[in-house]
SEZAFI-547166 format. One record per atom (N, C-alpha, C): residue number from 1; z, y, x. Coordinates in pm, whole numbers, m for minus. Example, Ala and Ser with C-alpha at 12.3 -4.5 7.8 and 13.67 -1.06 7.14 Angstrom:
  num       z       y       x
    1     780    m569    1319
    1     780    m450    1230
    1     780    m330    1320
    2     708    m225    1285
    2     714    m106    1367
    2     787       3    1290
END
This chain:
  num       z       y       x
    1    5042    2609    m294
    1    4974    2714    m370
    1    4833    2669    m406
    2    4729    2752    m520
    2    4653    2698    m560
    2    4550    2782    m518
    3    4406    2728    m572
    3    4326    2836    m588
    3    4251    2809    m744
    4    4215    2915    m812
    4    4158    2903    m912
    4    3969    2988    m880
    5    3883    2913    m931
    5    3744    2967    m925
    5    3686    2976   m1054
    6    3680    3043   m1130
    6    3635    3085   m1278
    6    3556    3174   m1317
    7    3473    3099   m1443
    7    3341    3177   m1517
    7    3384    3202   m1597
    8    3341    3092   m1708
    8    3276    3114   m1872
    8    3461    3110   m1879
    9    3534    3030   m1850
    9    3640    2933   m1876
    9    3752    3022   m1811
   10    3692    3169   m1757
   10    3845    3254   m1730
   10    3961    3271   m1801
   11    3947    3249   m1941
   11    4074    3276   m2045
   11    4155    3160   m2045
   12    4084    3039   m2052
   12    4141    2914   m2051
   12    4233    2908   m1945
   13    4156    2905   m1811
   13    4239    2868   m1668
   13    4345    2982   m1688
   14    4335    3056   m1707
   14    4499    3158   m1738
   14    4618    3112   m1756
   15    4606    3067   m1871
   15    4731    3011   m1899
   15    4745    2861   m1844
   16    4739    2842   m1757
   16    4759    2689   m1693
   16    4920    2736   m1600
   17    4989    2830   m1578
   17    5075    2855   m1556
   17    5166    2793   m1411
   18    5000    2794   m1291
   18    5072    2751   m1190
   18    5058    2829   m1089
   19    5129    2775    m974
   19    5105    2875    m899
   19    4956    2949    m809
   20    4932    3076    m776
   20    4812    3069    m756
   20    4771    3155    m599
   21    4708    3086    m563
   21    4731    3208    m424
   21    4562    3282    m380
   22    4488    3251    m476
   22    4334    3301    m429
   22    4269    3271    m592
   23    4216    3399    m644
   23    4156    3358    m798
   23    4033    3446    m770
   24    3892    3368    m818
   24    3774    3409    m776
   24    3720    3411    m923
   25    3684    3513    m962
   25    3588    3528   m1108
   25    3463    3566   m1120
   26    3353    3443   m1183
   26    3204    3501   m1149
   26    3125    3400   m1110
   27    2987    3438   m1061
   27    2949    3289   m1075
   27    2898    3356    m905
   28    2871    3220    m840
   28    2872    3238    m710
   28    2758    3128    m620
   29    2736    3139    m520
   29    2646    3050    m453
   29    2687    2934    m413
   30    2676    2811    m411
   30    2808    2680    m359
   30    2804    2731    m216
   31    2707    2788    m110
   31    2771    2770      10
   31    2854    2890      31
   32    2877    3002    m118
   32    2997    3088     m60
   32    3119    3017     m90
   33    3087    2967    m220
   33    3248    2884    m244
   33    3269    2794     m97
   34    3162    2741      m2
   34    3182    2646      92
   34    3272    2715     211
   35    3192    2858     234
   35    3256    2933     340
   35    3414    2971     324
   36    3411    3035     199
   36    3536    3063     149
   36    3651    2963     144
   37    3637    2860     134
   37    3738    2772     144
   37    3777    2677     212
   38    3653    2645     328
   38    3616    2518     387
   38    3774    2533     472
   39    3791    2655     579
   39    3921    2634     638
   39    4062    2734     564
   40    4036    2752     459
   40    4117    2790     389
   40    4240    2664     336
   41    4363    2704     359
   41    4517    2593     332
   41    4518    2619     166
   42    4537    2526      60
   42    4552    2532     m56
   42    4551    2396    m125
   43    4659    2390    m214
   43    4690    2222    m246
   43    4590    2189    m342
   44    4547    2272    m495
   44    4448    2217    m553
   44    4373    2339    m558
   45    4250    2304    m581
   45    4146    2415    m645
   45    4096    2367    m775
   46    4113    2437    m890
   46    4064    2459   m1000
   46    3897    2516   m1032
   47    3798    2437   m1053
   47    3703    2466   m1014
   47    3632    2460   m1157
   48    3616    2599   m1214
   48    3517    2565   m1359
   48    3345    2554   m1286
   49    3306    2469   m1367
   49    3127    2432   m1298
   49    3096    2559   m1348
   50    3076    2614   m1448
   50    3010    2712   m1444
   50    2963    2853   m1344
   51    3102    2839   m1288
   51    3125    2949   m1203
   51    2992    2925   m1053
   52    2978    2804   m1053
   52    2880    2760    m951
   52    2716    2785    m968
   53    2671    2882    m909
   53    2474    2882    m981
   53    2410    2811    m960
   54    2370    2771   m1028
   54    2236    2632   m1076
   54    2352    2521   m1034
   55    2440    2550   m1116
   55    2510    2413   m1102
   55    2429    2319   m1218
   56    2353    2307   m1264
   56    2271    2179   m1335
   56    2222    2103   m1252
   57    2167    2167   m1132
   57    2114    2131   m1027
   57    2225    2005    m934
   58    2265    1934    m936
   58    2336    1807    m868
   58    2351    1793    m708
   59    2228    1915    m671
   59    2234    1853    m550
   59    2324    1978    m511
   60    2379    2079    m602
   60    2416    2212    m560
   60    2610    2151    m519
   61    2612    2040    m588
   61    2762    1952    m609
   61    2797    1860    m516
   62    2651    1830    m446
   62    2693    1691    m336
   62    2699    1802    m220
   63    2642    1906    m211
   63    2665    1989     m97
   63    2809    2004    m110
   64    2875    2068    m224
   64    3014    2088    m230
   64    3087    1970    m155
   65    3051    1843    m231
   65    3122    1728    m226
   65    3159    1685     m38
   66    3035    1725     m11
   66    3016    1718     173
   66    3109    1773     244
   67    3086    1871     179
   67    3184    1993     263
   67    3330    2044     238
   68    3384    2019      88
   68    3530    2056      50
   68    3596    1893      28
   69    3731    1916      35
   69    3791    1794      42
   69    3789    1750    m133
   70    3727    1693    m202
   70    3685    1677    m313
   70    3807    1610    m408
   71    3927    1546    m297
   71    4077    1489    m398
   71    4125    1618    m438
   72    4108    1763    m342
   72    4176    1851    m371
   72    4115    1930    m487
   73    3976    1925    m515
   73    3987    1989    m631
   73    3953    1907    m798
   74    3977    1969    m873
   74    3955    1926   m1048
   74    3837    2030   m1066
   75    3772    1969   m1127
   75    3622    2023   m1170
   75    3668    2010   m1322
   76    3597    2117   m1348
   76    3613    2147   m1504
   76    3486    2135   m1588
   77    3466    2040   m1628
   77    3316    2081   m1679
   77    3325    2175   m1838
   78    3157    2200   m1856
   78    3112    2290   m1984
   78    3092    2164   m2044
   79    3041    2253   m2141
   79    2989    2140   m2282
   79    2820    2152   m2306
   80    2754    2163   m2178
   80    2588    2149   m2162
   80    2530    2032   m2193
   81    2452    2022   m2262
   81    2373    1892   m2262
   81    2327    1810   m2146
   82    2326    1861   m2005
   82    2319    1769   m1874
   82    2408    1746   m1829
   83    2589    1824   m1885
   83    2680    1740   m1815
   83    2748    1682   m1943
   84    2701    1692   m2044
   84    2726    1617   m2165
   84    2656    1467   m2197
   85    2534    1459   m2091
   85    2456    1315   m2103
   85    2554    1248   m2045
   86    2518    1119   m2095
   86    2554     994   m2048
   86    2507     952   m1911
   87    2555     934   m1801
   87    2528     866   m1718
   87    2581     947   m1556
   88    2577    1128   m1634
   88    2605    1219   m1550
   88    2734    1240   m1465
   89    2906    1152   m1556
   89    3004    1131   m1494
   89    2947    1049   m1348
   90    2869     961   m1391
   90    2851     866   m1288
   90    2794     887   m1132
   91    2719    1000   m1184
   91    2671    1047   m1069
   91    2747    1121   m1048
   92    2834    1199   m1040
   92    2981    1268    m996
   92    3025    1209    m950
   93    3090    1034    m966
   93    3132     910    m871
   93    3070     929    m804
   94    2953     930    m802
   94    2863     868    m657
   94    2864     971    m573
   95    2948    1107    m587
   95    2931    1206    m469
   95    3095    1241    m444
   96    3150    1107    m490
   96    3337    1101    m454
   96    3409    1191    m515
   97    3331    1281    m649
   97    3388    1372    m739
   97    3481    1304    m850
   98    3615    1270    m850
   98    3713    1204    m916
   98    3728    1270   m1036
   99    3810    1344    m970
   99    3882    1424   m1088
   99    3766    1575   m1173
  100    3766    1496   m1276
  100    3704    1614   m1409
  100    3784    1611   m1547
  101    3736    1695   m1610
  101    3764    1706   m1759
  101    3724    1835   m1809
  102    3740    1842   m1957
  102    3661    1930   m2023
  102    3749    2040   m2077
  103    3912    1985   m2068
  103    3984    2053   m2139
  103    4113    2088   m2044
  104    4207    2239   m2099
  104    4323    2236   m2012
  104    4453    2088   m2031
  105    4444    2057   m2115
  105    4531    1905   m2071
  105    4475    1794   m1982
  106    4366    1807   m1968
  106    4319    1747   m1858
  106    4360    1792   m1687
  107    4371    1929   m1725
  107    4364    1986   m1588
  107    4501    1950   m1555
  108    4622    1968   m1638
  108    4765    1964   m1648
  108    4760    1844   m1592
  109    4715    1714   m1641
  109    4700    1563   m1648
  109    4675    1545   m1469
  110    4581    1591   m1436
  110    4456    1551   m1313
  110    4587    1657   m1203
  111    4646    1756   m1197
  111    4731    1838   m1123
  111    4842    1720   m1070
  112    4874    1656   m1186
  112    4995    1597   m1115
  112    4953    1434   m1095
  113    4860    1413   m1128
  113    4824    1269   m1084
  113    4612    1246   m1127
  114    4593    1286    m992
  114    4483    1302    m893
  114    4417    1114    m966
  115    4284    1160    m974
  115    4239    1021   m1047
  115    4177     952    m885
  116    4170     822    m890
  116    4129     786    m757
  116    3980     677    m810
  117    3927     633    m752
  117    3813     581    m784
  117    3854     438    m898
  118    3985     363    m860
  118    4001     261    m961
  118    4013     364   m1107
  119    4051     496   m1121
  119    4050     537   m1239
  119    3940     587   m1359
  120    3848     589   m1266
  120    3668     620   m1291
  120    3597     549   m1324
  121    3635     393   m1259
  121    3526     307   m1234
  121    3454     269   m1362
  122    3510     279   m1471
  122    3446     208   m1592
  122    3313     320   m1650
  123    3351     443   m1556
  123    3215     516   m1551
  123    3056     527   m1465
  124    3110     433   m1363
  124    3046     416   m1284
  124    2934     317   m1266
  125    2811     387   m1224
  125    2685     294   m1251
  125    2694     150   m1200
  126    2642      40   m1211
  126    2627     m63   m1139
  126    2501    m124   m1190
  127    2432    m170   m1093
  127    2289    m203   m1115
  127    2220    m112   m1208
  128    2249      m4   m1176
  128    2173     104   m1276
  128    2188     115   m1371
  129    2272      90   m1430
  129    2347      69   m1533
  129    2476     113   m1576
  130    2452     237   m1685
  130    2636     290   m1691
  130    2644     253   m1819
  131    2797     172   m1795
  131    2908     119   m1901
  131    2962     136   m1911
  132    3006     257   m2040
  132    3118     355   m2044
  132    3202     299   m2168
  133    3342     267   m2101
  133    3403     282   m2227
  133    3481     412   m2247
  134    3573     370   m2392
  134    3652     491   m2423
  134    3814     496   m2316
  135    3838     618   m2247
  135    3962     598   m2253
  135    4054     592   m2336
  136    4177     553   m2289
  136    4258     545   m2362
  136    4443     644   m2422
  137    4486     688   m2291
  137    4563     774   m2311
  137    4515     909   m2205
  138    4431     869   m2113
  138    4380     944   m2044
  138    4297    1079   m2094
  139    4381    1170   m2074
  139    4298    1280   m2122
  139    4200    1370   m1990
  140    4238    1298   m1922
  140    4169    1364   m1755
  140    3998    1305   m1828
  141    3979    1196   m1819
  141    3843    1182   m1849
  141    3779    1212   m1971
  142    3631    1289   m1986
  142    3592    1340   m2109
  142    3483    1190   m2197
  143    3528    1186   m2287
  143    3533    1085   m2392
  143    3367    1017   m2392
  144    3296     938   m2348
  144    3158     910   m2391
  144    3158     779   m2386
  145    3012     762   m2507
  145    3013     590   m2459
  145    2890     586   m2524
  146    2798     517   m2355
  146    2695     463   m2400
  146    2628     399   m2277
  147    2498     366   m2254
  147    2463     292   m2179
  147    2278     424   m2116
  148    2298     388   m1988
  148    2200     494   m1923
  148    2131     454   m1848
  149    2057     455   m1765
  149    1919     415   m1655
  149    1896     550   m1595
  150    1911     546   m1459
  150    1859     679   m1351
  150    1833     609   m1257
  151    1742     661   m1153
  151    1691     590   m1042
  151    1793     664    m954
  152    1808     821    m925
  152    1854     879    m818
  152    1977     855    m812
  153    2011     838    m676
  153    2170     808    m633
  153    2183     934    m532
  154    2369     936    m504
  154    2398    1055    m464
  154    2465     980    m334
  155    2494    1020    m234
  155    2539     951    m148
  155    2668     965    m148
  156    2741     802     m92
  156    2896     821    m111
  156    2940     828      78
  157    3047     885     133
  157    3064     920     247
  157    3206     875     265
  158    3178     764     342
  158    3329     725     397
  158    3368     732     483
  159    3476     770     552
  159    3518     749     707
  159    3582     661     715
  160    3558     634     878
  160    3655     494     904
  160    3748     556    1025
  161    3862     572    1032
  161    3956     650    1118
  161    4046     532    1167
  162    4087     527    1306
  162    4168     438    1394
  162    4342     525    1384
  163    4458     498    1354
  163    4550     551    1329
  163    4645     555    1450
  164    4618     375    1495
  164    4685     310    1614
  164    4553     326    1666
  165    4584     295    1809
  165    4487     341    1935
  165    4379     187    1925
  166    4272     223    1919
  166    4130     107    1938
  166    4206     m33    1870
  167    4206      35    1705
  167    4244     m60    1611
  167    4122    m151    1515
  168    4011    m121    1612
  168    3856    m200    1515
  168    3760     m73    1442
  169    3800      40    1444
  169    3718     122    1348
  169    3612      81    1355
  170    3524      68    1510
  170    3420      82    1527
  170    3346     m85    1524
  171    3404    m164    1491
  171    3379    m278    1471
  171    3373    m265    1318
  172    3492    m269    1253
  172    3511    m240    1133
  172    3360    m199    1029
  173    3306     m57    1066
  173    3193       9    1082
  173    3093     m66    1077
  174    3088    m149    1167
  174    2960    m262    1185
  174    2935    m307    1083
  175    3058    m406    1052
  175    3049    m538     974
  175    3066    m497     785
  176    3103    m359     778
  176    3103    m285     633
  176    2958    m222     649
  177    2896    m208     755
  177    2730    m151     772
  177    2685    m276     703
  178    2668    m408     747
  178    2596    m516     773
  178    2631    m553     609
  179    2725    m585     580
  179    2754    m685     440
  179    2694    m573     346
  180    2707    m419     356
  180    2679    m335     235
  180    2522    m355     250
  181    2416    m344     343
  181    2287    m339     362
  181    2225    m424     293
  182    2331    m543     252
  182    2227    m638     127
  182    2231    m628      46
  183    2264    m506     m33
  183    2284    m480    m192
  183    2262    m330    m206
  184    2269    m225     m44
  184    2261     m49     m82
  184    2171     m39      16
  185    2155      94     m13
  185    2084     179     106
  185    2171     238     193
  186    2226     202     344
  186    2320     272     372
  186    2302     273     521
  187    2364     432     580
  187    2352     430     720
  187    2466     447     805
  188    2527     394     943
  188    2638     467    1003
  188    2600     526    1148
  189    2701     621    1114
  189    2714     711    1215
  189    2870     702    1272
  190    2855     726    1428
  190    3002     721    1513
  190    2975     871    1542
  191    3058     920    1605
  191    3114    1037    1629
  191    3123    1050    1719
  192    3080    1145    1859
  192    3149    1160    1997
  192    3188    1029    2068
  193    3126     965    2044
  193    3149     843    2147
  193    2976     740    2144
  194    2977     676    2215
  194    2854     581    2212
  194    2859     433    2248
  195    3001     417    2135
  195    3060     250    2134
  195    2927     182    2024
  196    2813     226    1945
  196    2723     181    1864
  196    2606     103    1983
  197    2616     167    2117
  197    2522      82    2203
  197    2544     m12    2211
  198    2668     m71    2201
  198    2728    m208    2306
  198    2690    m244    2167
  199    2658    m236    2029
  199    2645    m351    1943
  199    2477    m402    1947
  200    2391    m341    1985
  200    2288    m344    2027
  200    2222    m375    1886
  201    2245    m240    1822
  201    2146    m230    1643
  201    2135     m74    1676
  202    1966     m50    1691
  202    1922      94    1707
  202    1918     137    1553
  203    1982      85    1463
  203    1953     174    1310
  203    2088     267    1319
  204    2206     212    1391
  204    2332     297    1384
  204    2304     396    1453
  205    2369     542    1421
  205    2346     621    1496
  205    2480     688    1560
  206    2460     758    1671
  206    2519     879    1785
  206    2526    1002    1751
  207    2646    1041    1711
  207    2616    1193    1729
  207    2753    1244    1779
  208    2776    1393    1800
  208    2891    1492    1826
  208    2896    1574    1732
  209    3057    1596    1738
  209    3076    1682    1629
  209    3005    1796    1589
  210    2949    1869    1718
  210    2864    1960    1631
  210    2744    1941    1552
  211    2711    1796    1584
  211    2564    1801    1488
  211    2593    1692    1333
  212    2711    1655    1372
  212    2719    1582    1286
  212    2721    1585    1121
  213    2725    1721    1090
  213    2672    1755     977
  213    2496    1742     954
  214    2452    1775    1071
  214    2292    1776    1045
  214    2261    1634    1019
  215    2328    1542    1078
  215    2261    1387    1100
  215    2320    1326     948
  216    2445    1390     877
  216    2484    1338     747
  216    2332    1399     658
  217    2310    1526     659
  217    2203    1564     583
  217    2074    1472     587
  218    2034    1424     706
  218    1951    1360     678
  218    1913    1219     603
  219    2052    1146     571
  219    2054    1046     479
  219    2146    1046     400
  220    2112    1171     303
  220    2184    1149     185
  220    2084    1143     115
  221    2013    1090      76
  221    1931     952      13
  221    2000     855      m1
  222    2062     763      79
  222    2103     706     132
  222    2227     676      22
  223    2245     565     m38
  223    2355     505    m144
  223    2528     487     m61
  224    2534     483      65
  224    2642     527     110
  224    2609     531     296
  225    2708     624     293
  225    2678     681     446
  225    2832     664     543
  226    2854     552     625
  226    2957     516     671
  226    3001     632     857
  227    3103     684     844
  227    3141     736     954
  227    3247     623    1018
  228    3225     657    1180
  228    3330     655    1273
  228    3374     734    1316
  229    3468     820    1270
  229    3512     979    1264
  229    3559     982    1435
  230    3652     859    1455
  230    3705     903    1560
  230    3794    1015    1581
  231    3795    1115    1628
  231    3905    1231    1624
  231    3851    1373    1606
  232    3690    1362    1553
  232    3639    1442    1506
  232    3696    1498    1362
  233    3722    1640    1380
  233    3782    1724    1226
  233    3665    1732    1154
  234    3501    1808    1230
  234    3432    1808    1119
  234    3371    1702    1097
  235    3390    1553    1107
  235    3366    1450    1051
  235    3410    1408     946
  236    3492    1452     950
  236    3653    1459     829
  236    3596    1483     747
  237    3607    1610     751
  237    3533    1733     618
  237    3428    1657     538
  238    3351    1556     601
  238    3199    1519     553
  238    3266    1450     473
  239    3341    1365     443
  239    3378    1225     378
  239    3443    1196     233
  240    3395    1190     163
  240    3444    1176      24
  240    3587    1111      33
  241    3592    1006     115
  241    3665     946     156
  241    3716     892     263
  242    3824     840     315
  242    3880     801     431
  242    3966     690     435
  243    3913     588     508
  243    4005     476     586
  243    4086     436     674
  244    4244     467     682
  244    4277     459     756
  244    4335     341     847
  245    4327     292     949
  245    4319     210    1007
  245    4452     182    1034
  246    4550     105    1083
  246    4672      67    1125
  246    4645     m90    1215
  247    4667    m133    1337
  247    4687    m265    1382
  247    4847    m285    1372
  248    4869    m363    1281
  248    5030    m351    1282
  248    5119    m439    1416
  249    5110    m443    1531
  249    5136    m512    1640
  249    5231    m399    1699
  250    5372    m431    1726
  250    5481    m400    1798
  250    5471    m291    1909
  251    5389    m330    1955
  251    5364    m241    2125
  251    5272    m117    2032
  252    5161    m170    1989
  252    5088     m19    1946
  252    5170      53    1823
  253    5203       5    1715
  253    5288     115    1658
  253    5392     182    1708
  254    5477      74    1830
  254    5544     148    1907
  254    5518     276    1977
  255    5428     256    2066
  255    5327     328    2119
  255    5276     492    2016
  256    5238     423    1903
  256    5223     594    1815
  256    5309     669    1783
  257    5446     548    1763
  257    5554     641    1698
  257    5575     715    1836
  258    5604     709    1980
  258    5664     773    2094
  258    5535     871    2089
  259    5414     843    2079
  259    5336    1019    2111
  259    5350    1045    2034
  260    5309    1045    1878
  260    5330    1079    1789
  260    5383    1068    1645
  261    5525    1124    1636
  261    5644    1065    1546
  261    5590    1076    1382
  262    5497    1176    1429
  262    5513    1203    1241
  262    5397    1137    1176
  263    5293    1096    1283
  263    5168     949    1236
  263    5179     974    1098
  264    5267     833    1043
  264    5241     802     954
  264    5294     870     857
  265    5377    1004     851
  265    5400    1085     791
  265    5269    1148     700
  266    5190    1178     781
  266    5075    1250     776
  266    4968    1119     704
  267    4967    1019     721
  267    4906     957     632
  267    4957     884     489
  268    5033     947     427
  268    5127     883     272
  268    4999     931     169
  269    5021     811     135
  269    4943     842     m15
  269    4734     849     m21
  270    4705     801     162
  270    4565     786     181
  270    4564     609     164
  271    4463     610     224
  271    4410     478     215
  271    4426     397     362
  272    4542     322     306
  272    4560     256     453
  272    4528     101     468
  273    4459      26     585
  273    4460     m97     585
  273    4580    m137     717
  274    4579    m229     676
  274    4619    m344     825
  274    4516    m365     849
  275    4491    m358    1001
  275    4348    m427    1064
  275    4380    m538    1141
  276    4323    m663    1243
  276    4322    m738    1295
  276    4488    m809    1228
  277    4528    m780    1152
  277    4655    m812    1076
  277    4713    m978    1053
  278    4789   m1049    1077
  278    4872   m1136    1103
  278    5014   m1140     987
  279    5010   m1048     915
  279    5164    m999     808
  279    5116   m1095     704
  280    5226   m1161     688
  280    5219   m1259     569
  280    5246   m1126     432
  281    5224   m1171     317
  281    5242   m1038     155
  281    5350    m995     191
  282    5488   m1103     226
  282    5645   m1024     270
  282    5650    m938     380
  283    5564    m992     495
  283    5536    m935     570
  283    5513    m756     537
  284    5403    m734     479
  284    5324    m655     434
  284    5400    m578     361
  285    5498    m608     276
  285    5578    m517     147
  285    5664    m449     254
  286    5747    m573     363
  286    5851    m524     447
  286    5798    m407     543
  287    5670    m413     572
  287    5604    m260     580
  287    5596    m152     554
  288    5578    m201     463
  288    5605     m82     318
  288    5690      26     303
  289    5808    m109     311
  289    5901     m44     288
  289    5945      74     421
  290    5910      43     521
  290    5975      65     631
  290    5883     180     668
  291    5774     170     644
  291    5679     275     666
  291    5623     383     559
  292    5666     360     427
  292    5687     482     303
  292    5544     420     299
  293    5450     398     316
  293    5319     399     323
  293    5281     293     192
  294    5163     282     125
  294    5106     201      45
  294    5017     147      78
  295    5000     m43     129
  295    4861     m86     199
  295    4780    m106     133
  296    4653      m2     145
  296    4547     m64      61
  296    4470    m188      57
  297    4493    m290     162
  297    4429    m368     222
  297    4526    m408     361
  298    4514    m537     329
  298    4606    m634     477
  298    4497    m728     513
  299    4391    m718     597
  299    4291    m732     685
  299    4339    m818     833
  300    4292    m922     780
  300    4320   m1028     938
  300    4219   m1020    1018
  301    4210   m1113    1144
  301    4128   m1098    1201
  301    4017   m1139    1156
  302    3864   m1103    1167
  302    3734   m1185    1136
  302    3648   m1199    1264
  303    3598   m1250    1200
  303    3396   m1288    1328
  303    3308   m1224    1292
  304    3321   m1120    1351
  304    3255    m999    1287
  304    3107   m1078    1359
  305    3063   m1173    1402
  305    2938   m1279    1385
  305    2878   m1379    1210
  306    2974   m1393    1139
  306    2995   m1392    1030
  306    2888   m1379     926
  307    2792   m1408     854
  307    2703   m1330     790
  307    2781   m1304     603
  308    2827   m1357     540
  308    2908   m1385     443
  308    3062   m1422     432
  309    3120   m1330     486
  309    3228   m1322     536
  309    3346   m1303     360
  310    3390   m1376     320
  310    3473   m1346     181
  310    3580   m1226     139
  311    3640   m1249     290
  311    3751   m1141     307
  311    3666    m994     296
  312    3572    m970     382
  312    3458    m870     404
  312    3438    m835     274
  313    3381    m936     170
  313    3327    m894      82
  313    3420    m869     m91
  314    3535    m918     m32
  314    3670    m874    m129
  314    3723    m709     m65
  315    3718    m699      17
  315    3759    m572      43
  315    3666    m503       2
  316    3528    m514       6
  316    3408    m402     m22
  316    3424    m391    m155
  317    3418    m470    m225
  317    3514    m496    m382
  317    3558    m412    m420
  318    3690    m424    m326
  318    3842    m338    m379
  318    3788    m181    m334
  319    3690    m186    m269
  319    3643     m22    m241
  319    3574      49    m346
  320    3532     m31    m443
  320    3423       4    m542
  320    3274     m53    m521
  321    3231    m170    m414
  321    3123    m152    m448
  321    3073    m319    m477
  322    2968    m304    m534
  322    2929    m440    m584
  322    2847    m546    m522
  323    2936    m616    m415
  323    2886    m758    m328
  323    2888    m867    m381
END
């Protein structure tokens, strides 16, 4: 079931003809839309910007972005001259906001196939710099092309989640801290645990789930902000995005499937790596197959001592960012 949230754009979202289980009309504060839905069950939310106050305001969107699971909803934009500039999709990337468009075939488009960051990217700043081309059959993205300069960045929020039991997250964490720090501004945080001592770097930080929203607030400045979620839920919530971890080794997948059968059920269609990984490509497909799953990444072992590590910096790559 859905939810629909609508302003200017109530007549439009009408006829989109799906199912709906919560329809909000009016314009509203982002932290009521936050309250209202944060533990609310619903597959997409239909979200016209307008409906949001002082949504011109950007930072009223990264609060959203923080706090709602941001694959689940489609943002609808107006036809304003600040979300009509050039450069403004981009900063929507940078707060893990995928899916937009201007029109109901977009929304139709983006409902049944969710845009993921490879589908954006040609909107997306790099060296301060946005290079937009035209799409092409894509009607999810709204049409611009030109070239822009902004200083402010929005922070991007990733988690790093262990699937199999002490599969590297927190190593993992490190060495995606260390390689991103020579090209962003970026900070990590672990979760309920204080495995960041034994690496002996006081810039990483400690926290528990309950504060761990406060300690994200304080560096979103910050060009990306890396979690070790660990088994924290409201760590979850924070993350534009999520990594899920897998050690593909006999005994530990064994091991997850007997506590828990439906694992990898529950992760189809996220972002999965092999970690400390040994699977030759056949290897890896024969995975695949066997596990319904799609690997985003087949990750061998490294030296996480390393300073220019290739593999490191092909995966940061394939994440979107520019090493």
């Amino acid at each position: 079931m859905n939810v629909i949230v609508s302003n200017k754009y109530q007549v439009m979202l009408e006829s989109l003809g799906i199912d709906i289980i919560k329809n909000m009309n009016g314009e509203f504060e982002v932290d009521e839309i936050i309250v209202t839905f944060q533990n609310f069950f619903y597959q997409r939310m239909i979200l016209d910007i307008t409906a949001i106050k002082n949504y011109k305001d950007l930072k009223n969107l990264q609060r959203l972005s923080i706090s709602l699971d941001m694959d689940k909803i489609i943002l609808l934009l107006d036809d304003s001259p600040e979300s009509s500039a050039p450069g403004y999709l981009s900063k929507l990337i940078s707060m893990g906001i995928y899916n937009f468009t201007r029109n109901i075939d977009g929304i139709q488009y983006l409902y049944n196939h969710p845009n993921s960051y490879r589908d954006v990217a040609q909107y997306h700043v790099i060296d301060d710099v946005v290079v937009v081309q035209q799409p092409s059959n894509n009607t999810s993205a709204p049409a611009v092309v030109d070239t822009y300069n902004y200083g402010q960045q929005y922070s991007k929020i990733i988690g790093i989640k262990n699937v199999t039991k002490s599969s590297g997250a927190t190593t993992l964490t490190y060495m995606m801290y260390n390689a991103l720090a020579k090209n962003y501004n970026v900070a990590a945080i672990e979760v309920d645990k204080t495995d960041f001592a034994y690496l002996q770097d006081n810039t990483m930080i400690s926290a528990i789930s309950g504060n761990v929203s406060q300690e994200v607030s304080k560096y979103t400045t910050c060009d990306v902000i890396l979690i070790d979620v660990n088994n924290s839920v409201q760590a979850e919530s924070l993350c534009n995005e999520i990594i899920y971890i897998i050690e593909p080794t006999t005994i530990k997948l064994n091991k997850l499937m007997m506590i828990t059968p439906q694992a990898l059920k529950t992760i189809k269609d996220k972002k999965v790596i092999l970690n400390q990984s040994l699977l030759s490509s056949k290897d890896v497909l024969d995975f695949e197959y066997e596990s319904k799953l799609k690997i985003f990444y087949n990750m061998p072992p490294l030296d996480e001592r390393e300073q220019n590590n290739e593999i490191l910096r092909d995966f940061l790559s394939k994440l979107g960012f520019n090493i």
